[in-house]
C-alpha positions, 0 to 999 in steps of 0.5 A, a space after each residue: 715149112 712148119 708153124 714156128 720154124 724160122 728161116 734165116 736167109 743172108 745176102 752177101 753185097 760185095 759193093 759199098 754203101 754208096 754204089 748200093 744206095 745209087 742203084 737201089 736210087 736208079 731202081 726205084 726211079 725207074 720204076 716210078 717213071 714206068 708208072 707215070 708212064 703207063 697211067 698217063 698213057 691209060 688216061 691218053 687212051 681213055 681221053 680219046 676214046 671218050 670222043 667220037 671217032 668221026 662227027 656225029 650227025 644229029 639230022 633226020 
């Protein structure tokens, strides 16, 4: 597209209000659930590799 060309785009939603605004609410849900989801898993994992797998023996 060139400099100071302006592109219209139009969607067409053929549910109510109401049904758009309880999907678009389930979505972002969703998504913010996924997220919790995926750094509580991070901060799991990084949790139990900071500690050592078997004990450590300090003897010579």
């Amino acid at each position: 597209m060139k400099q100071g060309q302006v592109l219209h785009i139009t969607f067409h939603n053929p549910n109510t209000d109401e049904e758009t605004a309880k999907y678009l609410t389930k979505l972002i849900a969703e998504n913010i659930a996924e997220k919790i989801i995926q750094k509580q898993a991070i901060r799991q994992y990084a949790a139990d590799s900071s500690l050592p797998s078997s004990p450590v023996s300090l003897t010579m």
